[in-house]
C-alpha distance (Angstrom), angle and dihedral (degrees) to the residues before:
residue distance angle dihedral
X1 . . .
X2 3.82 . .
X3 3.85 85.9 .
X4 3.86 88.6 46.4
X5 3.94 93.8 48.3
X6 3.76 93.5 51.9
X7 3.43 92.9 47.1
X8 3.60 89.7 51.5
X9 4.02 93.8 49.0
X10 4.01 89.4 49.9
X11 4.05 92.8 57.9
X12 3.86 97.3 46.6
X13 3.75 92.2 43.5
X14 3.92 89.5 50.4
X15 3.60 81.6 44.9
X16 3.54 95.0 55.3
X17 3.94 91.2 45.9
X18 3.64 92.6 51.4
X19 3.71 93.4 59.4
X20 3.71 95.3 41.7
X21 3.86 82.6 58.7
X22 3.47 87.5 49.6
X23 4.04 98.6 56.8
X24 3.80 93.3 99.2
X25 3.53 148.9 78.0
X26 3.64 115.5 -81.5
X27 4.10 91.9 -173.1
X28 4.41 96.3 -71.5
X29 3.72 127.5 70.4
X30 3.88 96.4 -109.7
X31 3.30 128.4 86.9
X32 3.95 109.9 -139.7
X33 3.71 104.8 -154.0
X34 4.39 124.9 50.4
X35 4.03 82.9 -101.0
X36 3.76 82.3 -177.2
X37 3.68 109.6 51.3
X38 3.44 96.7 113.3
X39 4.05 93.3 69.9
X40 3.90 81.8 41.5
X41 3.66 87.7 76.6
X42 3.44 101.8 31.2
X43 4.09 112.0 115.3
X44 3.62 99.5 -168.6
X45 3.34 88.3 58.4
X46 3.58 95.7 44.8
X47 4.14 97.1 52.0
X48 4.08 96.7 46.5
X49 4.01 88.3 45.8
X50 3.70 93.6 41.9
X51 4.47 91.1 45.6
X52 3.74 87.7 36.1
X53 4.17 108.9 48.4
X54 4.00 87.7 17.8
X55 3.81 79.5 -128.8
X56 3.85 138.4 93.6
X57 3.90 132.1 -165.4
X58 3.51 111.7 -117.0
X59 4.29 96.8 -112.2
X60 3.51 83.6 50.2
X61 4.18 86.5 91.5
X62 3.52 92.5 58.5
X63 4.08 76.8 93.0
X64 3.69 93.2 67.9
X65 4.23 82.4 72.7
X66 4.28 81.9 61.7
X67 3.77 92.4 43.3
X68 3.73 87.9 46.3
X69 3.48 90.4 44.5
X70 3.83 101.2 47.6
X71 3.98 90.3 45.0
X72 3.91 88.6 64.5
X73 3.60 107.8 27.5
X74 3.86 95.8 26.7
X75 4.29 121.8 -139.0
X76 3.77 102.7 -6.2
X77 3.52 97.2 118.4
X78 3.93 80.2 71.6
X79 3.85 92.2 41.4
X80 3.51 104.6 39.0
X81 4.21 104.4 18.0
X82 3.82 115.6 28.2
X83 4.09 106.4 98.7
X84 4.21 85.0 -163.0
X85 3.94 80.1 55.5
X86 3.72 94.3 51.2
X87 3.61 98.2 39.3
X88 3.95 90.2 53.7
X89 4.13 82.3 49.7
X90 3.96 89.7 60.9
X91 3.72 85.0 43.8
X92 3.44 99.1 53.2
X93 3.76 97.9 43.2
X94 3.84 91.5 76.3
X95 4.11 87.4 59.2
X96 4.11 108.4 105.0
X97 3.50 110.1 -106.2
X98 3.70 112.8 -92.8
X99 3.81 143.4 120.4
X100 3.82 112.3 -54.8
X101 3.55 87.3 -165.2
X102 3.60 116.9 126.7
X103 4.10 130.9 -177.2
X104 3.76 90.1 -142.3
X105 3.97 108.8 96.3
X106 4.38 86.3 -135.4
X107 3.67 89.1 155.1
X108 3.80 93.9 65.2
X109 4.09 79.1 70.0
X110 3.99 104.6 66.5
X111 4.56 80.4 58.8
X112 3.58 87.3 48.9
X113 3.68 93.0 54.7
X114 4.20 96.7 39.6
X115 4.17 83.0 50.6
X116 3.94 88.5 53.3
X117 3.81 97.1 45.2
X118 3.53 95.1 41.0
X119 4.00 91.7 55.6
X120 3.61 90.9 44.4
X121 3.64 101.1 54.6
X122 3.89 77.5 48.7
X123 3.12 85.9 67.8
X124 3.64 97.7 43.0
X125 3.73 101.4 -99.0
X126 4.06 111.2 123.1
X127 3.70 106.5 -158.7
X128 4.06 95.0 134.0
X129 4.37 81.5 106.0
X130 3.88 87.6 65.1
X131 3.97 85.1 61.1
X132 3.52 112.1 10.8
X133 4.37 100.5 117.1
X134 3.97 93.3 -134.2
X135 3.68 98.0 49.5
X136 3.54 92.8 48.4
X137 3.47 93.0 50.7
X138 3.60 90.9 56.8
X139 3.31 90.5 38.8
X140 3.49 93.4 56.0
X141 3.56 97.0 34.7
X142 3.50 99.6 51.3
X143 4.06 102.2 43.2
X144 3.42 100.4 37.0
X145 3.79 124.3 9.9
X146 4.12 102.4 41.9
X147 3.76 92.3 41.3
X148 4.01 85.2 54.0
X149 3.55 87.8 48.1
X150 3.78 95.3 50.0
X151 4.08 90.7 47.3
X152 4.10 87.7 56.4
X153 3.92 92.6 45.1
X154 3.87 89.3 56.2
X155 3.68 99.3 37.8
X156 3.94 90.0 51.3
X157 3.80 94.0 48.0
X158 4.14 88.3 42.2
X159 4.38 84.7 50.9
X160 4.03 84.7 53.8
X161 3.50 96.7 40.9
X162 3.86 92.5 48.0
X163 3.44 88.8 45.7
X164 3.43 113.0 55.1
X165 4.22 106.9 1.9
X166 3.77 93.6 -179.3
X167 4.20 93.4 55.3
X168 3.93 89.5 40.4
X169 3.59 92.4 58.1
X170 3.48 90.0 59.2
X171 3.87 115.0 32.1
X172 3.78 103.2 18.4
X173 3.59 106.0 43.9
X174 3.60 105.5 56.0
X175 4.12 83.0 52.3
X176 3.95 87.0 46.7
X177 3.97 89.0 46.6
X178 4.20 91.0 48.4
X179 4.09 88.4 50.2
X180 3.88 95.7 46.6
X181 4.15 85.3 54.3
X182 3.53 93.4 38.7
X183 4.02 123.9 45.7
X184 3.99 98.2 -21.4
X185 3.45 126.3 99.3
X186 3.31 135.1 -103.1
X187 3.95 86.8 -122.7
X188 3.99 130.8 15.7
X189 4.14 90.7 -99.0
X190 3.78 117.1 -145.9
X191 3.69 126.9 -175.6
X192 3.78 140.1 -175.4
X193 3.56 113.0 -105.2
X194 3.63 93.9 22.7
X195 3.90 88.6 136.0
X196 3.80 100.1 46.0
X197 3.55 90.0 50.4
X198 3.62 92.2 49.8
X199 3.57 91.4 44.6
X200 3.77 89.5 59.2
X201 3.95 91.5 49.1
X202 3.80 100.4 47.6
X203 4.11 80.3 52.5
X204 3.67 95.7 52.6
X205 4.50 81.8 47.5
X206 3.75 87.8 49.0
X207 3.60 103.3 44.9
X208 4.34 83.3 71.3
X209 4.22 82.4 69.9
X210 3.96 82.4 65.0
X211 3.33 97.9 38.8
X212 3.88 130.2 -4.0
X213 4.24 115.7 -102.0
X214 4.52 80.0 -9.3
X215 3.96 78.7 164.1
X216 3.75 92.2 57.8
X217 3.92 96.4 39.4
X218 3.25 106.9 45.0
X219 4.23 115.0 11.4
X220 3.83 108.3 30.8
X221 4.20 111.7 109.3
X222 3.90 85.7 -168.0
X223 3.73 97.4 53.1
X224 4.04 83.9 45.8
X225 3.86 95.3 53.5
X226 4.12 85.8 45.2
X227 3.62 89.5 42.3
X228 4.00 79.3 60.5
X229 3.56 102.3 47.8
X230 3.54 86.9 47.4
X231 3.47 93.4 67.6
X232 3.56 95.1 102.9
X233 2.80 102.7 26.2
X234 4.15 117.5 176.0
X235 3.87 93.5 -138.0
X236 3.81 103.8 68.9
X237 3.67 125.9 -163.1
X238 4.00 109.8 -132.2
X239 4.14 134.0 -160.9
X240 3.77 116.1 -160.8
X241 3.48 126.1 -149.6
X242 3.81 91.4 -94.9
X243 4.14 90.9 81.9
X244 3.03 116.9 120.2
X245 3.83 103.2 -178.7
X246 4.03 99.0 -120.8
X247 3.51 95.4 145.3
X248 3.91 102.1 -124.2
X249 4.44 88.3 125.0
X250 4.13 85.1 56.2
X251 3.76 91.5 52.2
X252 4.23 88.3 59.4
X253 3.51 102.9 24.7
X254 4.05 96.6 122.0
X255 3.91 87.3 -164.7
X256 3.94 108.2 56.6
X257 3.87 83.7 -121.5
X258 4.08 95.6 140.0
X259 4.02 90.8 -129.0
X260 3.97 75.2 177.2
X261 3.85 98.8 79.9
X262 3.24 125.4 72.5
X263 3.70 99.0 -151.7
X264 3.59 100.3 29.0
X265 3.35 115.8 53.8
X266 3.67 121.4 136.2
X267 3.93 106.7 -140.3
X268 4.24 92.1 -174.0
X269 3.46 79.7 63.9
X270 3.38 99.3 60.7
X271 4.00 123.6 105.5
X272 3.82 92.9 -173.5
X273 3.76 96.7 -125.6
X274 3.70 94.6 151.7
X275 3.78 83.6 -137.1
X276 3.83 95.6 130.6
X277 3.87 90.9 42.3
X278 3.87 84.6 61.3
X279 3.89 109.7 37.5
X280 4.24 89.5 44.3
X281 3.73 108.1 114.0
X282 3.72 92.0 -159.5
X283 3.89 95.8 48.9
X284 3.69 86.0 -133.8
X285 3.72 92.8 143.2
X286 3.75 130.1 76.1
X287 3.84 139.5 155.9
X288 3.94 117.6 -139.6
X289 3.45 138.8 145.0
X290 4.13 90.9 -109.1
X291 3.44 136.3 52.6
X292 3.83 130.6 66.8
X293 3.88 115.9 -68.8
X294 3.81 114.9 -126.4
X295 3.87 105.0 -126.4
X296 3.87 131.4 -3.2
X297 3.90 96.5 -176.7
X298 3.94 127.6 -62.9
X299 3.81 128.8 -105.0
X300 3.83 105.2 -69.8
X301 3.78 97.9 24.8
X302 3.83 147.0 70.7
X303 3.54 125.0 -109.3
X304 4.00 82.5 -26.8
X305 4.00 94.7 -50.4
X306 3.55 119.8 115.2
X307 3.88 100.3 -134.4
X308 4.11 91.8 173.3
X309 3.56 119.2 -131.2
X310 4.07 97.3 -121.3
X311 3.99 85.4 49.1
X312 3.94 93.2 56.2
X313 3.60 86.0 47.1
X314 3.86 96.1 47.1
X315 4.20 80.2 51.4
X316 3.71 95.7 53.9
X317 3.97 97.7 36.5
X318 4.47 82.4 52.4
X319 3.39 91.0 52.0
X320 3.44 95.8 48.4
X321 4.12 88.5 47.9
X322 3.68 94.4 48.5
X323 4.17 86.8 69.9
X324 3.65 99.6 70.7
X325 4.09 93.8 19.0
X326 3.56 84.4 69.0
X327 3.48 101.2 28.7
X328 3.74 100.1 56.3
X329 3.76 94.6 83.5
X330 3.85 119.3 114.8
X331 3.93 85.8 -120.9
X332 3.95 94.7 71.9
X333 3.93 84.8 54.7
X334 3.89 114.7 120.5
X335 4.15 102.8 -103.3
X336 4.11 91.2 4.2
X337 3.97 92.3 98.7
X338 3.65 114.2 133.1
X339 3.92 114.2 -103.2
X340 3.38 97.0 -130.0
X341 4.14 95.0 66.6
X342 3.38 113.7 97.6
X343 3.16 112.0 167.4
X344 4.08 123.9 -155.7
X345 3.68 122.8 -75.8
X346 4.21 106.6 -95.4
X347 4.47 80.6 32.8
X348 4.19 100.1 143.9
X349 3.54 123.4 -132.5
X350 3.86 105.2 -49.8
X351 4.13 91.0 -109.1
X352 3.55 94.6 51.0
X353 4.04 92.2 38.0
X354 4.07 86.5 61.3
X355 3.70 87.9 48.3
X356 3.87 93.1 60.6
X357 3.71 106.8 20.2
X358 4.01 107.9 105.1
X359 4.05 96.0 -178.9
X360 3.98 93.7 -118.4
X361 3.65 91.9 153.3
X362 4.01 84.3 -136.5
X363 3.65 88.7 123.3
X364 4.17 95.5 47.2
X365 3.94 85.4 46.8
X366 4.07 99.9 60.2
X367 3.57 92.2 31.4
X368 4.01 93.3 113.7
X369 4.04 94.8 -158.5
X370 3.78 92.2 55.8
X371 3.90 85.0 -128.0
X372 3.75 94.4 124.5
X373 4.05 102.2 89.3
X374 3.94 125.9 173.1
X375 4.07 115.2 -107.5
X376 3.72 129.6 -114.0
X377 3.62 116.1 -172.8
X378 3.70 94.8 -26.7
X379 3.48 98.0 101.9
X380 4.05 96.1 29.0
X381 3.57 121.7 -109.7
X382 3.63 100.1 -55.2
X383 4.00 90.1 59.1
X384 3.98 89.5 49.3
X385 4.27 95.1 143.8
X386 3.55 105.7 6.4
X387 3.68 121.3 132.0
X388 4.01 123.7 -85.8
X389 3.92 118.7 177.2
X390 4.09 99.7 -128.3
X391 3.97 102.9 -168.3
X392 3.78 98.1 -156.5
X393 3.32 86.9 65.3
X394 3.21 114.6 46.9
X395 4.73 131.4 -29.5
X396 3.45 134.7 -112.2
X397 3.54 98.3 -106.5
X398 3.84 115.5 -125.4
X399 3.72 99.8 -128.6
X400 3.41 103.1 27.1
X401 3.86 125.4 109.0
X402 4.14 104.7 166.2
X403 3.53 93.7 122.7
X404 3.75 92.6 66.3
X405 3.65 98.3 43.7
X406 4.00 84.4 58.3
X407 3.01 115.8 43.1
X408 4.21 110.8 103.0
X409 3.59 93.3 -156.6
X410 3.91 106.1 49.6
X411 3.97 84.5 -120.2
X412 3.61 80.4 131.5
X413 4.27 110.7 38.8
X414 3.33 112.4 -133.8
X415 3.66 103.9 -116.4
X416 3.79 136.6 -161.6
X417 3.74 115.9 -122.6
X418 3.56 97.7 -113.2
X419 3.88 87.0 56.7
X420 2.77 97.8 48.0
X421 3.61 112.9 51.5
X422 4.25 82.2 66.7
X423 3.53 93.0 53.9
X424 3.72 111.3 110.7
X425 3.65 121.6 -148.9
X426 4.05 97.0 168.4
X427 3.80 148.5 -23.9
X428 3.66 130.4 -112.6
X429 3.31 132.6 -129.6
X430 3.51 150.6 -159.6
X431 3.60 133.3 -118.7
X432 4.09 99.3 -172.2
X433 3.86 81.5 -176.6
X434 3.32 88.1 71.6
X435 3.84 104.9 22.3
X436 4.07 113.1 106.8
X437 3.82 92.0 -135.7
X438 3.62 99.2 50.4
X439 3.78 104.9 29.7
X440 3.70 105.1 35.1
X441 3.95 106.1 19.6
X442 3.58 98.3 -119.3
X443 3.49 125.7 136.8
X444 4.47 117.1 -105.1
X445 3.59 132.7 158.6
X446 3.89 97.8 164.6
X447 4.20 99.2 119.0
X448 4.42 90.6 40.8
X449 3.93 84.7 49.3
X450 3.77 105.9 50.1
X451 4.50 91.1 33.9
X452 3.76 100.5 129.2
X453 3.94 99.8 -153.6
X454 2.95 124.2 112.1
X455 3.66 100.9 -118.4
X456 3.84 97.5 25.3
X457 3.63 117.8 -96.7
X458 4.08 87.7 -152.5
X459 3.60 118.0 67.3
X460 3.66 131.2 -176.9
X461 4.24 124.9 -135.9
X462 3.29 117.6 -165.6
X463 3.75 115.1 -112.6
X464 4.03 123.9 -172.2
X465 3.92 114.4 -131.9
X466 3.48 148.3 -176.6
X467 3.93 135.0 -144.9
X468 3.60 131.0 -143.0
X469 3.68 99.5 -83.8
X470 4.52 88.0 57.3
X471 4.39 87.5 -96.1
X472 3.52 112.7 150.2
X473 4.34 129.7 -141.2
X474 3.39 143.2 157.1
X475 4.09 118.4 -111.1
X476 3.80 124.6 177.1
X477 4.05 107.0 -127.6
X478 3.51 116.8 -157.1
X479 4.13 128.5 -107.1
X480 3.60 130.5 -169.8
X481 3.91 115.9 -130.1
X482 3.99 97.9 -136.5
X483 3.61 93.6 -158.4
X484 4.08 104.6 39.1
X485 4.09 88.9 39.0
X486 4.02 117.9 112.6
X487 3.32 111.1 -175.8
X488 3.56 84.5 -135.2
X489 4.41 79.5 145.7
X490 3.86 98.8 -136.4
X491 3.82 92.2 126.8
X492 3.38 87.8 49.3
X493 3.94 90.7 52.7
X494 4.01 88.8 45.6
X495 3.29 100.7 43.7
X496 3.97 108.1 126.2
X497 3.95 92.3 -145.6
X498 3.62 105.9 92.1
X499 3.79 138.0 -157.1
X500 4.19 92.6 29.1
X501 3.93 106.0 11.2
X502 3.31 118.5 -138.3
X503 4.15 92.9 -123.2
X504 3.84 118.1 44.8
X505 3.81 137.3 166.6
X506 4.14 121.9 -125.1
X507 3.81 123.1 -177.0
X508 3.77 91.5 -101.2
X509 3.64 119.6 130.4
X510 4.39 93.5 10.9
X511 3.39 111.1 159.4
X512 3.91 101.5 -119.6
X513 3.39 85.9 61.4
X514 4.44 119.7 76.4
X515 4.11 93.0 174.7
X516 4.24 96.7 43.0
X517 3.87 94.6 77.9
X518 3.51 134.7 139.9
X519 3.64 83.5 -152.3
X520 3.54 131.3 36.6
């Protein structure tokens, strides 16, 4: 069964790699594979969205089949599925072997945190992403550790190239060629943050030296909610007569469930790795569907964990104080956004898009202009991660609607392309302080050339000048077209004045949006 179970964690983490590779654009606006199935079946991520938005996207129920699953055969989506789970297996197994016992009750923690994010989206605050093990794998994965990865593929085939050009040409390139088609981007991708977020995820990895899988004992919200359903769970774990107590199950239990006791051992706990079945040298344990299952949880606690009434309480009342805690900035005022976020094209109204938005990064990962960065403080607190279009770095391509065929939540709509080139997420403007034609007299046509619409949103008129020395000529300054204008940020990308160009794009007068207008 051990052999079975590792098997069985190697495919779905290949799994999930192969459709992280896949979230980009291969050349058409359609992504070939369900990139996002993963979320699909996630049911943390299903409750808070569904008690926080009121409202669920139909794939969403695909995570009845792990509810289902973990009601009969208990936690083995975290023992057998989970590619966080797997990945802090690898981790641990470079730890020294020695007791991971510890006399501090840390797995009382990961219930404290499901209670708090369960009352909060209650309340309509969706911070489940923050925690939730899948989206901050992809999270993690997808703004920080692939992008890294990508930098050190180029740099070492850029070292051999610059090294020896003749033997490049003919070993490394064709290698170089296969990767670019294969799981490199179209573009080296950089975003901001990259190295906080990474910092975070190496933690979580190195927290398995303390402890092995500490992120799965003691801090995951999904592994508490399964630990829950688990409960009674149809597959029971038995101990025959023949135990003796020696200890050897405690050693290799991955889930801190102390299989060792008789009459204490915590079944939520339990990941269902079949470890102690193997290593006992009595063969006094077994899993079946029969038989009588050794402890369910005392009087006074849950599944054998002493929770403590006042500290469930404390949970709920925090979750309930995070609302307006976080919520009391001047940010989540009506009209007192910050310029600067745009959000993506299909983005709902910026209430409901907090209500659904998880901060998976899947929508800054296919975004093929690298625009799409994660928030800081932007959005306040409760928008820490979610996606803002930044045009310096990178446009809102014109016919391009990834982001929407993404995003798990329907944060982002998926829109067709013909609505969604009308979509508005901003308006450009001018800065003729700044602009060559109207501040300095010289000649540009940069943000008219590169305009996407189809009938350009900037114009030129024709304005008579004159130079230093009294000359006179004609140059065409630029206008914006209120109504044909995107914000789609392209001339904002292109513009040829550097450092602060003299046209950019705010959120003012997006289309989600009936109070952020330029005109009323």
């Amino acid at each position: 069964m051990q052999t079975l179970r590792r098997i069985s964690q190697g495919i779905f983490l290949l799994l999930f790699l192969f459709l992280f590779i896949q979230t980009q654009s291969r050349g058409a606006d359609e992504l070939g594979y369900p990139v996002k199935i993963f979320l699909d079946f996630d049911p943390l991520i299903f409750i808070t969205t569904l008690l926080s938005s009121h409202s669920v996207q139909k794939a969403f129920y695909f995570s009845f089949v792990i509810i289902i699953a973990t009601v009969i055969l208990g936690r083995v989506f975290c023992g057998w599925v989970c590619p966080l789970g797997t990945l802090n297996n690898m981790a641990g197994a470079i730890r020294k072997r020695r007791s991971d016992r510890t006399n501090i009750a840390w797995n009382r923690v990961k219930y404290y945190l499901l209670i708090f994010l369960i009352v909060s989206s209650l309340f309509t605050l969706q911070l489940a992403g923050v925690m939730d093990p899948i989206s901050l794998l992809i999270r993690s994965v997808a703004l920080s550790i692939y992008p890294l990865f990508e930098y050190a593929v180029r740099a070492i085939f850029d070292a051999l190239y610059a090294f020896n050009p003749g033997t490049a040409d003919g070993l490394s390139e064709p290698l170089y060629s296969a990767l670019k088609n294969s799981i490199l981007s179209f573009q080296q991708p950089h975003f901001k943050q990259s190295a906080f977020i990474g910092f975070i995820f190496i933690v979580i990895l190195g927290l398995n030296l303390v402890q092995k899988r500490f992120w799965c004992r003691n801090l995951c919200p999904l592994g508490a909610l399964l630990g829950i359903l688990s409960r009674y769970s149809v597959l029971k774990r038995s101990v025959s007569e023949g135990c003796n107590e020696c200890g050897a199950c405690a050693s290799v239990c991955q889930g801190n469930a102390d299989p060792d006791k008789k009459d204490g051992w915590k079944n939520a706990e339990c990941l269902y790795c079949w470890n102690c079945d193997d290593v006992c040298p009595q063969n006094a344990v077994s899993f079946g569907f029969r038989g009588h299952r050794v402890d369910v949880g005392s009087k006074g606690k849950f599944a054998g964990i002493d929770l403590g009434r006042r500290r469930v309480i404390a949970s709920a009342l925090s979750g309930i104080v995070a609302v307006p805690l976080i919520r009391v900035g001047p940010l989540s005022r009506s009209g007192a956004l910050s310029p600067e976020l745009i959000r993506p094209p299909g983005s709902l109204e910026e209430k409901e898009f907090l209500k659904r938005c998880v901060k998976c990064g899947e929508c800054m990962k296919v975004c093929i202009t690298n625009g799409l960065q994660p928030t800081l403080f932007d959005a306040g607190l409760e928008g820490l991660w979610s996606p803002v279009l930044v045009p310096k770095i990178g446009y809102c391509e014109y016919r391009c609607t990834l982001c929407g065929q993404v995003c798990p939540t329907g944060a982002i709509k998926k829109l067709p392309l013909e609505e969604k080139i009308n979509v508005k997420i901003g308006l450009a403007m001018i800065d003729k302080g700044r602009c060559l034609p109207y501040a300095h007299s010289t000649p540009c046509i940069v943000c008219e050339e590169v305009c996407p619409t189809v009938k350009k949103a900037i114009w030129f008129e024709e304005a008579a000048v004159r130079d230093r020395e009294g000359r006179e000529r004609t140059l065409k300054q630029p206008r914006v077209d209120l109504d044909l204008c995107i914000g789609c940020g392209i001339c904002e990308a292109k513009c040829p004045v550097k450092s602060r160009p003299a046209i950019y794009v705010s959120n003012i007068g997006e289309s989600r949006s009936g109070g952020n207008q330029l005109l009323l």
